[in-house]
C-alpha positions in Angstrom: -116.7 -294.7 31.4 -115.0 -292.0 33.8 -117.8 -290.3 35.7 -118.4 -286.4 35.0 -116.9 -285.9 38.9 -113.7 -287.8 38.1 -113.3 -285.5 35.0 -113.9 -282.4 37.2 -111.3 -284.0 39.6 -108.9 -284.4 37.4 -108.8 -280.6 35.7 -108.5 -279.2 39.1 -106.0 -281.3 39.9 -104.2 -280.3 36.5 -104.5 -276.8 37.2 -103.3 -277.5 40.7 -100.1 -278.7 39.4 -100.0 -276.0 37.1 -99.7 -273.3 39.4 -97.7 -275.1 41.9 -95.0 -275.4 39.3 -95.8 -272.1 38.2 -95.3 -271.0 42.2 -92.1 -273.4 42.1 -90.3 -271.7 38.9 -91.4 -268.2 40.3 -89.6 -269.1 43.5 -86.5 -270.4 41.6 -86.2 -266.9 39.7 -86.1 -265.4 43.1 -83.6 -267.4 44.6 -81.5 -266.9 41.4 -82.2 -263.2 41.8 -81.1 -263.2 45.4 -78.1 -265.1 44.7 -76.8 -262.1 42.1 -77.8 -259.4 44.7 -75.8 -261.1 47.8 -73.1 -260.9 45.4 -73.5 -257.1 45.1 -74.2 -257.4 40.7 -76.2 -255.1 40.8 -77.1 -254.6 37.5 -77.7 -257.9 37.0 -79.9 -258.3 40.1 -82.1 -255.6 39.0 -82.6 -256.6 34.9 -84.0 -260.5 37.3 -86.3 -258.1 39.8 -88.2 -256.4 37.3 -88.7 -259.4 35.3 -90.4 -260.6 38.4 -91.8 -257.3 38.8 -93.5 -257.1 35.8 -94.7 -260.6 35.6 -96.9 -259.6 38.3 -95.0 -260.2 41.2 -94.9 -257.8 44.2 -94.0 -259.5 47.2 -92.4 -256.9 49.6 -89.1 -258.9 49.1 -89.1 -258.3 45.5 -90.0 -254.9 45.4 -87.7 -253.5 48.4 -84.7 -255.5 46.6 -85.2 -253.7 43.2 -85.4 -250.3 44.7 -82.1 -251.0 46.7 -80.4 -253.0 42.9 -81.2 -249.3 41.8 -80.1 -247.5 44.5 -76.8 -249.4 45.4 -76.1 -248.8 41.3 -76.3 -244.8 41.7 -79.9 -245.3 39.1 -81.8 -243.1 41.2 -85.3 -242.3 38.9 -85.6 -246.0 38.6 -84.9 -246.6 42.3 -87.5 -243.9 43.3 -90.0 -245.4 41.4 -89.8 -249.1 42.7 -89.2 -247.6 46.6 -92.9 -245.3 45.7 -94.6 -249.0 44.8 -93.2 -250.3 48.6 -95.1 -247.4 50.2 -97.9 -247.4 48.0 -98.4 -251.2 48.8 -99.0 -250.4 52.3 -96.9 -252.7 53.6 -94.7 -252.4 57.0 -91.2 -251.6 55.9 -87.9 -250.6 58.0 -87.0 -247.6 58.2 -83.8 -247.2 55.8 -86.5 -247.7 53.0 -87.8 -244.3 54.0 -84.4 -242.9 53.7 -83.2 -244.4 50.5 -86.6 -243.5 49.3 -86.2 -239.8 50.4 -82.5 -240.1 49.1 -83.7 -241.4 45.6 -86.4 -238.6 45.6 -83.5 -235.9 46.2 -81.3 -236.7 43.5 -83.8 -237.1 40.8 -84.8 -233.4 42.0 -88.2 -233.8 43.6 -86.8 -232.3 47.4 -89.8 -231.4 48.3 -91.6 -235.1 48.4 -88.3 -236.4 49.3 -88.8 -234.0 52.9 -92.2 -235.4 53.3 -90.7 -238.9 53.1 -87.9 -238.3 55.4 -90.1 -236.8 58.0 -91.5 -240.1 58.0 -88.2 -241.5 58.5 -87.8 -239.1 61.9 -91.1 -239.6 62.6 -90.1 -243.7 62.9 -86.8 -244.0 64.5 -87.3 -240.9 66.9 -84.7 -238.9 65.3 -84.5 -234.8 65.8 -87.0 -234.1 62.9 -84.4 -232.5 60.4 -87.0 -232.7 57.4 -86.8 -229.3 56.8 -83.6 -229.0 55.4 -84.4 -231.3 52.8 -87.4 -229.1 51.2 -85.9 -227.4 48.2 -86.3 -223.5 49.3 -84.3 -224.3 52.5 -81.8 -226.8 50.7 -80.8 -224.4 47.9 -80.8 -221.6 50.0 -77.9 -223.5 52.4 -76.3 -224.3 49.6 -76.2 -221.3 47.8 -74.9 -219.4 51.2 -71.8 -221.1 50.7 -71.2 -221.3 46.6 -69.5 -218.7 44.8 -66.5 -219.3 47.1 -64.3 -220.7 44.4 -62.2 -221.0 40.9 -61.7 -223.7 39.2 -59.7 -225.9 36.3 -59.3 -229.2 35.4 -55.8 -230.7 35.4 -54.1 -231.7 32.8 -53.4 -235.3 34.2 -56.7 -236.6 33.5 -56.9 -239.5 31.0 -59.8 -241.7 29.8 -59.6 -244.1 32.6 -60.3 -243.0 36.3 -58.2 -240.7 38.1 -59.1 -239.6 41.5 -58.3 -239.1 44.9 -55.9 -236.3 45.7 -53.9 -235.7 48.8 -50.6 -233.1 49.5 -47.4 -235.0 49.8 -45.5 -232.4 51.4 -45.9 -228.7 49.9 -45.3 -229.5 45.9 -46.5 -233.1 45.3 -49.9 -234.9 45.6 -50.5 -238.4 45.4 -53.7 -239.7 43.7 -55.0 -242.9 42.1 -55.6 -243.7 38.5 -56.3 -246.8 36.0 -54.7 -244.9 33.3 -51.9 -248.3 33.0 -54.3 -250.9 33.0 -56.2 -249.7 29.5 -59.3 -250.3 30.7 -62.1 -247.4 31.1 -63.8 -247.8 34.8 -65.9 -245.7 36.7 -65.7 -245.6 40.3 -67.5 -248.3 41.5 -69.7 -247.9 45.4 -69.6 -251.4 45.8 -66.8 -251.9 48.2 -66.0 -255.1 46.6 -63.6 -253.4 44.4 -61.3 -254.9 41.7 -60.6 -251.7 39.5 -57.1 -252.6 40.0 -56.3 -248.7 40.0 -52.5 -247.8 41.2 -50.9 -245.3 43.4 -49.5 -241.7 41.2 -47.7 -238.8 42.2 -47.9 -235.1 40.5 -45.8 -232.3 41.0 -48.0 -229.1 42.1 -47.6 -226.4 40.0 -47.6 -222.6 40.1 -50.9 -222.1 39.0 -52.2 -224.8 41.3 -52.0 -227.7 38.0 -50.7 -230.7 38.2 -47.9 -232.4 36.2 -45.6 -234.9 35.7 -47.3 -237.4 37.0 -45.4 -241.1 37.4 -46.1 -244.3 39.8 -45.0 -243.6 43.3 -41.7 -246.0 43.8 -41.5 -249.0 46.4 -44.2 -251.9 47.5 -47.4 -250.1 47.4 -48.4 -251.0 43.9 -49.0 -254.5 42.9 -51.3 -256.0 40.4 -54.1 -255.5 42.5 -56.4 -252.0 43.6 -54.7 -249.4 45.3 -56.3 -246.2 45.7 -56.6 -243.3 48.3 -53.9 -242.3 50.3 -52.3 -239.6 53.1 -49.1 -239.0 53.7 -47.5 -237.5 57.1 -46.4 -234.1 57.2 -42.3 -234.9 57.4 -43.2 -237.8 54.6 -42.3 -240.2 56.1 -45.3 -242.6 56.4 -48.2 -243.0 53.9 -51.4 -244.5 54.5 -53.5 -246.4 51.4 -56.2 -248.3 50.4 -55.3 -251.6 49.2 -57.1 -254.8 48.3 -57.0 -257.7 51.1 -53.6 -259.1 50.0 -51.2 -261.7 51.3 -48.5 -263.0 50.3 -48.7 -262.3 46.4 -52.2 -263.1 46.5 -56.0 -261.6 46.5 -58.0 -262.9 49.5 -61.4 -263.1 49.4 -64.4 -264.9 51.4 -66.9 -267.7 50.2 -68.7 -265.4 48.0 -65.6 -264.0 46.3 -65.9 -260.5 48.0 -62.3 -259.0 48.3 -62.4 -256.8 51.1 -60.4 -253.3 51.0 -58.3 -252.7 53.9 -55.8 -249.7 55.2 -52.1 -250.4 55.2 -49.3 -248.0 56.0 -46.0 -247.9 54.4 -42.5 -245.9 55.2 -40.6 -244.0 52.9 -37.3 -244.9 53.2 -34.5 -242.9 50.6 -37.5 -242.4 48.5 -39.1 -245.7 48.1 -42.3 -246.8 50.1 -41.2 -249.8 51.8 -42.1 -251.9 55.1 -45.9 -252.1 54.1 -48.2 -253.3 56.8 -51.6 -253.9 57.1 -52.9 -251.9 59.9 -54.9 -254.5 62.8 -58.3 -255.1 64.1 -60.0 -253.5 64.8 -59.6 -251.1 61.7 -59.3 -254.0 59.3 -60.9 -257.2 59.3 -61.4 -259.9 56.6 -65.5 -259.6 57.5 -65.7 -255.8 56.6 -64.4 -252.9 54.3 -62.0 -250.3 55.8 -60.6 -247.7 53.1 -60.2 -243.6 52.6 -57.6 -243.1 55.4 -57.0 -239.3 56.3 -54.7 -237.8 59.2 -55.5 -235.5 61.4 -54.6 -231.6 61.7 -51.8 -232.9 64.3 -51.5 -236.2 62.8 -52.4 -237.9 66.5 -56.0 -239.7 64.7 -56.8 -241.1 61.7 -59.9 -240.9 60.3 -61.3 -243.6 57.8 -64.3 -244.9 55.9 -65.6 -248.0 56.3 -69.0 -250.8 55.8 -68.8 -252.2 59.2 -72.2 -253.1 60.7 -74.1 -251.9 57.4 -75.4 -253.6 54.0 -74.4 -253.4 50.9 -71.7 -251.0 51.6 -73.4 -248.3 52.9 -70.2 -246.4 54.7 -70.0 -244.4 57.3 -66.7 -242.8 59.3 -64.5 -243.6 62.1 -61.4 -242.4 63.8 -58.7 -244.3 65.9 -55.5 -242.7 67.8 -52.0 -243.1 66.7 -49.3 -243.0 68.6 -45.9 -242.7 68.3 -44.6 -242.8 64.4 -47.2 -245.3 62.2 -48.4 -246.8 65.5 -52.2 -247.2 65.9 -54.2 -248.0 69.1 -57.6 -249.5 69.5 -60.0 -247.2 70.2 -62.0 -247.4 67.3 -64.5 -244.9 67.4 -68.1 -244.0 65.0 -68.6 -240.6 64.2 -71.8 -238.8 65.8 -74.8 -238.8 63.7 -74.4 -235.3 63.1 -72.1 -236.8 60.7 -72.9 -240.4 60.0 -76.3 -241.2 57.8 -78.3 -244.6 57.1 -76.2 -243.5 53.5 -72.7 -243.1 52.3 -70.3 -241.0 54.0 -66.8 -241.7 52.6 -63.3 -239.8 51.8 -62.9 -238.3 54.6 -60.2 -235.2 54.7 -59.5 -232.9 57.4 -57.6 -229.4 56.9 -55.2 -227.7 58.9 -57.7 -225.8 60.4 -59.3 -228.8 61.8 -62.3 -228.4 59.7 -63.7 -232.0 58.6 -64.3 -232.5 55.2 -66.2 -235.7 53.2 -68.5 -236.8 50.9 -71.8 -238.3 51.2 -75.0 -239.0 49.8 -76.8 -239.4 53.0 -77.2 -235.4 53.9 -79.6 -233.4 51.3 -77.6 -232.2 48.7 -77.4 -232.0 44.6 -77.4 -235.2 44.1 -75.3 -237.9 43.9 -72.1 -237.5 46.5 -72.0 -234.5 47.5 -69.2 -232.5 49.6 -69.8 -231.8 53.4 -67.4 -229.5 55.9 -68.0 -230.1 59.3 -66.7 -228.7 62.7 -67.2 -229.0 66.4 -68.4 -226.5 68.4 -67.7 -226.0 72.2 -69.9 -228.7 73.2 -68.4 -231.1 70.9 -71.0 -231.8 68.1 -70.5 -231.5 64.8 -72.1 -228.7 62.3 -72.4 -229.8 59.0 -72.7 -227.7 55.9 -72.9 -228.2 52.3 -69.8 -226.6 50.4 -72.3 -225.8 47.8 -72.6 -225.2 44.1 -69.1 -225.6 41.6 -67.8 -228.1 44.2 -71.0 -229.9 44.1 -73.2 -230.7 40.9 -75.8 -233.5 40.4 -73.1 -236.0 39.9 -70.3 -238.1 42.5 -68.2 -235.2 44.1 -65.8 -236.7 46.5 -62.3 -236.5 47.6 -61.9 -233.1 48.5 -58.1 -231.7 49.9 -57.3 -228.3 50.6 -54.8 -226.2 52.1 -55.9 -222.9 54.0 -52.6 -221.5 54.0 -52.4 -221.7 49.7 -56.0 -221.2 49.4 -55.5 -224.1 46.9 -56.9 -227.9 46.9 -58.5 -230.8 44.7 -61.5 -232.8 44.4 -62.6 -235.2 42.2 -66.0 -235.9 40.2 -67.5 -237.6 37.4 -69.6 -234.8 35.9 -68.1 -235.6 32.5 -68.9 -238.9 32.7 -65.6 -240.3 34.3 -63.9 -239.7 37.5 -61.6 -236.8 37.1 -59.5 -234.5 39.1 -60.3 -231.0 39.3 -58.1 -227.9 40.9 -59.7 -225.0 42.6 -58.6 -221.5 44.5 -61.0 -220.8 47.3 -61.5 -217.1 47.2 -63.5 -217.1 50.8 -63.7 -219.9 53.7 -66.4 -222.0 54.2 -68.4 -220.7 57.2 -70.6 -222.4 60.0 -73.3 -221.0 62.3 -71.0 -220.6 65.1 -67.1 -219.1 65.7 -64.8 -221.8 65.1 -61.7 -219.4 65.8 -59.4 -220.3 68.8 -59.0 -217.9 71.5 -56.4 -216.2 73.6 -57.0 -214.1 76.8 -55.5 -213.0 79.8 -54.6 -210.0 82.1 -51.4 -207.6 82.2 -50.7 -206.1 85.4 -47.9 -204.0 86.6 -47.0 -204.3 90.7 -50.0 -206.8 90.8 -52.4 -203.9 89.7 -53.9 -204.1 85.8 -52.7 -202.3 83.2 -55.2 -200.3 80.7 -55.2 -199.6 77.2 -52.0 -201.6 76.8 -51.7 -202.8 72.9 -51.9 -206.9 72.0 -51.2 -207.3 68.3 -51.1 -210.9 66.8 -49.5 -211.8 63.9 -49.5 -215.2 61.6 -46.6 -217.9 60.4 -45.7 -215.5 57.7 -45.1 -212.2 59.7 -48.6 -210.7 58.8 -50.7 -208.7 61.5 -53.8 -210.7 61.5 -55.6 -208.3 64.6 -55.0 -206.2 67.6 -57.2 -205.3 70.8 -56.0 -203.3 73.7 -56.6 -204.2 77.3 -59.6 -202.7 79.2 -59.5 -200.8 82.8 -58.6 -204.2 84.4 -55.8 -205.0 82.3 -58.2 -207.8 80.6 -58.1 -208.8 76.8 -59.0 -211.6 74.6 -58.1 -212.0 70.9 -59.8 -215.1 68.3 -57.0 -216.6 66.1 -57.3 -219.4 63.7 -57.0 -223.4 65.0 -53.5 -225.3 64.0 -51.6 -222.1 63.3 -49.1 -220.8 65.4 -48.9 -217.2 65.8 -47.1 -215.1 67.9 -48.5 -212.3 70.1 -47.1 -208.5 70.3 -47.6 -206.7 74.0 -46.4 -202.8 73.7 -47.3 -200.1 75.6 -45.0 -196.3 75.7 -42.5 -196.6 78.5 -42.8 -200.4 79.4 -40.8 -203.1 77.7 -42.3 -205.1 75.0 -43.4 -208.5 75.2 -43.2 -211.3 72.3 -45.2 -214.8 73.1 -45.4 -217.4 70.8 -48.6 -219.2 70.6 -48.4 -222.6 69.4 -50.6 -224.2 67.2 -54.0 -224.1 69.2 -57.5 -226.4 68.4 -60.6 -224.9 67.2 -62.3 -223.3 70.5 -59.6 -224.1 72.5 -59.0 -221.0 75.0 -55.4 -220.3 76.3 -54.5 -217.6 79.2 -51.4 -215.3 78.5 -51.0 -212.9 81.7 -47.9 -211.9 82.8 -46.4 -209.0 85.0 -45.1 -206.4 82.7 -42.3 -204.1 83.2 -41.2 -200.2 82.6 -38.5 -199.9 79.3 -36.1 -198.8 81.2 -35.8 -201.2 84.3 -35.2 -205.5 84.5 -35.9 -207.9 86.9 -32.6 -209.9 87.8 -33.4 -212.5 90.9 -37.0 -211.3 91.6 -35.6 -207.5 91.8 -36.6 -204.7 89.4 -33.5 -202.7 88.8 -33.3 -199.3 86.8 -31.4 -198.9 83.8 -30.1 -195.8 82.5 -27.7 -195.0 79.2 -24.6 -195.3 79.6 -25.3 -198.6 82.3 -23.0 -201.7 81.7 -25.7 -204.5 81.1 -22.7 -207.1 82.5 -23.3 -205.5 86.1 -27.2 -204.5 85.7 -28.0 -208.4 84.7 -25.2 -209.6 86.9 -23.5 -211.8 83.6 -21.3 -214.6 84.5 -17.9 -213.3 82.4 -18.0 -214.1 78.3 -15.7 -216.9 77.9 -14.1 -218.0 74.1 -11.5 -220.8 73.1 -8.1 -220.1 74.4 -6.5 -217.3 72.3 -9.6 -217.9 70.0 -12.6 -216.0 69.2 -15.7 -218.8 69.5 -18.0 -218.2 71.9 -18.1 -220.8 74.6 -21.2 -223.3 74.8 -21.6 -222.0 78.6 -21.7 -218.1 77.7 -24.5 -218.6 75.5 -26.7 -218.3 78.2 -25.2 -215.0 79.5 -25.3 -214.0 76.1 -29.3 -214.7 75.6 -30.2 -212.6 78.5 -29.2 -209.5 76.4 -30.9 -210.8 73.6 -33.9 -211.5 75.6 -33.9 -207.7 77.0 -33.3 -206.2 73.3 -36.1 -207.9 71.8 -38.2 -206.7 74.9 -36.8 -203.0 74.3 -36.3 -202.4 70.8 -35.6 -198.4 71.7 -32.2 -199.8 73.1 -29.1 -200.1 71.4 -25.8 -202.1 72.5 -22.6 -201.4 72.4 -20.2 -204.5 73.0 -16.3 -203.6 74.0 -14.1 -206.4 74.5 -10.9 -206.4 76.5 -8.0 -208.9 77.2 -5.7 -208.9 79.7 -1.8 -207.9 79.2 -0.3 -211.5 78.1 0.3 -211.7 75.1 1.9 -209.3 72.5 0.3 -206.0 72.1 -0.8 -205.9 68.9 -2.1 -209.8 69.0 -4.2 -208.8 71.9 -5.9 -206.1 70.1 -6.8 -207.9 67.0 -8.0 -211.0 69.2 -10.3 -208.5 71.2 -11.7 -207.2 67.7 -12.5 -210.5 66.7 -14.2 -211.4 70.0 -16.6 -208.2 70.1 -17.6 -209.0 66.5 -18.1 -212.5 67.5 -20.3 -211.4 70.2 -22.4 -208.8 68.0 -22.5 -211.9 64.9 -24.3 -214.3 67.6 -27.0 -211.4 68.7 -27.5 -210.6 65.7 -28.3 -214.3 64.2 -30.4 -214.4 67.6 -32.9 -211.7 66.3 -31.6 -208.5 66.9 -31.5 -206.1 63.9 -27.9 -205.4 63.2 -28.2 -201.5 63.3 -28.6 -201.7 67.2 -25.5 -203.2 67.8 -21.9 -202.1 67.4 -18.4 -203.9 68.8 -14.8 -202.3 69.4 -11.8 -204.0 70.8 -9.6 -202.5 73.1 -7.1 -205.2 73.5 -5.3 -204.8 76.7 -5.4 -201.2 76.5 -7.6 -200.5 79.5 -6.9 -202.1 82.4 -8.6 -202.2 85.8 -5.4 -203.1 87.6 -1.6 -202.9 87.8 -1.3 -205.9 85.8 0.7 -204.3 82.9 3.2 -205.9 80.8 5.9 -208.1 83.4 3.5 -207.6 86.3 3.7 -210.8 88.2 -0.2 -211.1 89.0 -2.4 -214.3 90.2 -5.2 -215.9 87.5 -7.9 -214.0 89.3 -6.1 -210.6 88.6 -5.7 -211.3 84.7 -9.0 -212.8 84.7 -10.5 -209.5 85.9 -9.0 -207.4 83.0 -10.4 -210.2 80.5 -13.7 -208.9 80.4 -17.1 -207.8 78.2 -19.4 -204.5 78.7 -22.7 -204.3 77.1 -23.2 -200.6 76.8 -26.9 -199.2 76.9 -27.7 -196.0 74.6 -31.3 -195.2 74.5 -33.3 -193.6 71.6 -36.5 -192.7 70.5 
């Protein structure tokens, strides 16, 4: 008979087992759920953690890999809600729990707990306290400083499936990606293991700022595979794309089956994108996602999005230096955390203006992505600011493109439940808490003493006066233009001789001197010499002209008298009170009446290439004279040397002066 102690044995021992295998198959679930999370299903993943969850368990693993299934799958109440049960546990967490947290917070709407939480967050790494800007009275009053700014459509290219992704292919196409072939409906997935198997489009632009007539762009870039977000060089010649790692016909992917995206650039050549390469290390690599290329406002960077060094595809931005045509150096750089969050930033655009646009959920916004513009002051760091409301709702906003000289651009959202592309007109520019405007300056000085109250009017690419200034007692000015636009600068002042400088295409803050010795209307300076001018003077002796020289009993201008011929051009743009008038004269070989009408010819030749150079035509007339005024005795059966009938064979550039 067993003992009452062997019985009492025997049931602990039972329960023992019990829970052991009860501890075994709990462990089992976990590794099962781990093994779906490494593999970025999401949505699976999560469904296995809150089983655990609510079967009681709450091991810090468990809960902190919920929150991020949640998170990482754009369900933000439910990821708020399993991040609060982390930090009620009390348990020691990294710090990019206190973001996501605070993230998750601000785009169910509660801003206000989401500052307190990402105080915390600065309060741990040692980061400039920024929590401010995340409570909801300062958050919606920086956004709304810079909504209202725009009017919008949607395009009419949109289809069921996902369209996205915009960017100008010269000044009447865009290029853009869509699924609309493949039949399938897809949302944009932020997993950067993508296999949407989307393709490359382009639209024409139309009037209204619509797009239309949208077909596959022709050449290599398309395959079977996912292709998505491109830009395109300003001559069109290169375009660089998002593109699934793939070689040689096939998809490449690691041990886990992860398919990494990767930048490739292709050339258009007669109209087909051809020559595709995959850009090198370090901007791809088969360990890490590289995607969203964008060129800069001079095309010499390119700035990209990519997973490097984060989890789970949390993105942030880099640029690298091209060189030469679709060459690309090394230097691989992370933007400043100005920019760069513990969250997304992705598609990154920049404008002509130099002004950096992208999306992110990472900065306190709407919800969702929202759209950031961001620009360097003098000191080189970045001020970011929220685009704000229309642009920006509670859903993805991304993609943004825009051209300041149309006013026009794109951006694309899933607001309607599906990534679509949207037009908009920006009725008034995004601003920053400092002058992002370029700057000229300088001093005009006349005899090496400055020059007051002279006049300095700019105007823009299309002819427009965009400001003026005057210089002050010592001949000083300074005048703010816009970055990446050239311009050209007016000097006038009564009685001195106008001056015309182009200014090419500047950087935002970058200064540039224009001083310059300035001189009366009415006198030049020919070898360091200021010589008066008077009506009536013969420009070919005041500028000391080499002679005007045309094809041999012809009337075309000789390559070599150019020159001469742009020193008159260059004072009658200066003085636009003087008028020309050019007489031509041949020698006396030749028949009369041949020599006149060649002479005609030749002074309308000369007035026809002044004119093309600039000069309005009123202030120029021409008159041949043939051989009909001599300047020696070598008449008709003179015997005279080449020097002598080259002395007859001549051009006058008469001055009359007007008011």
């Amino acid at each position: 008979m067993i003992s009452k102690k062997i019985k009492k044995a025997f049931v602990l021992l039972a329960v023992c087992l019990l829970q052991i295998g009860g501890v075994n198959a709990q462990d089992k679930k976990v590794e099962k759920a781990n093994e779906v999370y490494n593999k970025f299903a999401f949505i699976e993943a999560g469904k296995l953690y809150q089983k655990l969850v609510d079967k009681g368990n709450t091991s810090l693993e468990v809960l902190t890999k919920l929150g991020n299934s949640y998170y990482f799958n754009g369900q933000y109440p439910e990821a708020a809600e399993a991040y609060s049960k982390v930090f009620n546990s009390g348990q020691s967490v990294d710090s990019e729990f206190y973001f996501r947290y605070a993230q998750a917070l601000n785009n169910v709407k509660k801003y206000d707990q989401a500052s307190v939480v990402i105080k915390k967050y600065y309060s741990v790494t040692g980061k400039k306290d920024l929590s401010d800007n995340w409570k909801e009275r300062k958050l919606m009053a920086d956004i709304q400083t810079q909504s209202g700014r725009y009017n919008f459509k949607e395009v009419s290219i949109n289809t069921p499936s996902s369209d996205y992704g915009t960017a100008f292919y010269g000044k009447d196409k865009v290029i853009y990606a869509s699924a609309k072939d493949t039949g399938i409906f897809i949302k944009r997935k932020h997993s950067w293991n993508e296999k949407s198997f989307m393709k490359i489009y382009e639209a024409k632009i139309s009037t209204d700022g619509g797009l239309q007539d949208s077909s596959p762009v022709k050449g290599d870039v398309n395959t079977k595979y996912h292709q998505s977000s491109a830009a395109v060089t300003k001559d069109g010649k290169y375009m660089y794309f998002t593109r699934n790692n793939f070689k040689d016909g096939k998809l490449e992917a690691d041990k886990n089956g992860t398919s990494y995206l990767k930048i490739y650039v292709a050339e258009n050549v007669k109209g087909e994108w051809k020559n595709v390469k995959e850009l090198p290390y370090p901007i791809n690599s088969d360990g890490f996602s590289s995607a969203h290329p964008a060129l800069s406002a001079d095309e010499s960077q390119l700035y990209f999005a990519s997973d490097r060094n984060n989890t789970f595809g949390n993105s942030d931005l880099y640029v690298v230096s091209l060189k030469k045509g679709s060459l690309v150096s090394n230097d691989v750089t992370k933007l400043s955390d100005e920019i760069n969050t513990p969250g997304r930033e992705t598609y990154p655009y920049v404008d002509s203006r130099g002004v950096l646009y992208f999306a992110s959920d990472g900065h306190p916004g709407l919800g969702g992505l929202d759209v950031f513009a961001a620009m360097k002051d003098k000191d080189g760091k970045y001020h970011v600011v929220n685009v704000g409301e229309g642009v920006n709702t509670s859903s993805d906003d991304f993609a943004y493109t825009f051209d300041p000289e149309t006013k026009k651009g794109y951006f694309s959202s899933n607001r309607n439940g599906n990534d679509d592309i949207y037009s908009f007109t920006e009725n008034k520019p995004v601003t920053f808490d400092f002058d992002t405007r370029s700057i000229i300056y300088g001093t005009i000085t006349e005899n090496g003493k400055p020059v007051p109250n002279f006049n300095v009017q700019l105007f823009n690419p299309n002819n427009e006066s965009i400001g003026t200034t005057t210089t002050d007692n010592d001949g000083n000015y300074k005048m703010y233009l816009e970055p990446y636009q050239n311009d050209k600068a007016v000097y006038k002042k009564a009685t001195y001789a106008e001056k015309t400088v182009n200014v090419d295409a500047l950087k935002p803050l970058e200064k540039k001197e224009i001083s310059f010795e300035i001189t009366r209307e009415m006198e030049v300076v020919v070898d360091g010499e200021k010589i008066k001018i008077m009506e009536g003077d013969n420009l070919t002796d005041k500028l000391k002209l080499n002679p005007i020289y045309f094809d041999l009993n012809g009337y075309n201008i000789r390559q070599s008298s150019k020159k001469e011929l742009d020193k008159v051009v260059a004072l009658m743009k200066d003085r636009p009170n003087i008028s020309i008038k050019v007489n031509s004269y041949t020698d006396s070989r030749g028949r009369d009446e041949f020599n006149m009408k060649l002479s005609q010819n030749r002074a309308k030749a000369t007035v026809d290439y002044i004119v093309k150079s600039g000069i309005e035509q009123e202030r120029l007339t021409g008159e041949g004279f043939g051989e009909t005024q001599l300047l020696n005795h070598c008449s008709n059966g003179v015997i005279c040397s080449e020097k002598e009938h080259e002395l007859n064979r001549r051009s006058e550039f008469i001055i009359s002066f007007s008011k």
